[in-house]
C-alpha positions as CSV (number, residue, x, y, z in Angstrom):
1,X,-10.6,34.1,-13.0
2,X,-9.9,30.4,-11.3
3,X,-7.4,28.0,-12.1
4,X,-8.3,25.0,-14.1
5,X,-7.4,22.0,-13.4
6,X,-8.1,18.3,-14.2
7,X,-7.2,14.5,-12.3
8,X,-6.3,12.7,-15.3
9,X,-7.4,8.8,-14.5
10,X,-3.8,7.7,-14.8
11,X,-3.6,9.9,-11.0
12,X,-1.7,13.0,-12.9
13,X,-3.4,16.6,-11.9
14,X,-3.3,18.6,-15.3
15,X,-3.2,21.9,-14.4
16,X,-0.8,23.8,-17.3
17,X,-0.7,23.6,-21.4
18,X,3.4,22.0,-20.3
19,X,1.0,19.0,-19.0
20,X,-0.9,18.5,-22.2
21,X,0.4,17.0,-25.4
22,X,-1.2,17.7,-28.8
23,X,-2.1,14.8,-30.6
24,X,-0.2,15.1,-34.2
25,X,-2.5,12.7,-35.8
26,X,-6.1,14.3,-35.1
27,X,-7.6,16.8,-37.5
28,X,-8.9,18.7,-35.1
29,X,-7.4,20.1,-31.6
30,X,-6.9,17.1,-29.4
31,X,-4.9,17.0,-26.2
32,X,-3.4,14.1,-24.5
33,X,-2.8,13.5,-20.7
34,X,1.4,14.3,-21.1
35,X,2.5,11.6,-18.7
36,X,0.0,8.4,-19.8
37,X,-1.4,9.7,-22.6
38,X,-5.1,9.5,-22.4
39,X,-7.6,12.2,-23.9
40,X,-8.3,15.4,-21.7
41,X,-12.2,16.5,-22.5
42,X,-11.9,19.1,-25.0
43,X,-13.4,21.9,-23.3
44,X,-11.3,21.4,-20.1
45,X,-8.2,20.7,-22.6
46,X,-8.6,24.5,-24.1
47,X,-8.8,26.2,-20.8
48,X,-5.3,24.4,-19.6
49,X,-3.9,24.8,-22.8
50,X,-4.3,29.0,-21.9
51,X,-2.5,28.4,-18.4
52,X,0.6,29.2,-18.0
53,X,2.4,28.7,-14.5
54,X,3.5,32.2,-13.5
């Protein structure tokens, strides 16, 4: 299986779930670009969010 990762717009590669935040205040799973902030696409979001640097 291949490594995920994203290039948030802010210039921050996303590549682990220690990247993403989880945004408290949606009802539903929503991650957050950890340095600026910005929403991660949910699909990608999930597969990071399984990633753990090993």
């Amino acid at each position: 299986m291949s490594r995920t990762t994203y290039q948030c717009q802010c210039g921050a590669t996303l590549r682990y779930r220690q990247d993403l935040t989880l945004d408290p205040s949606a009802t539903s799973r929503s991650w957050t670009c950890g340095d600026c902030g910005l929403p991660v696409p949910g699909v990608v979001a999930e597969q990071l969010s399984h990633q753990h640097p090993s």
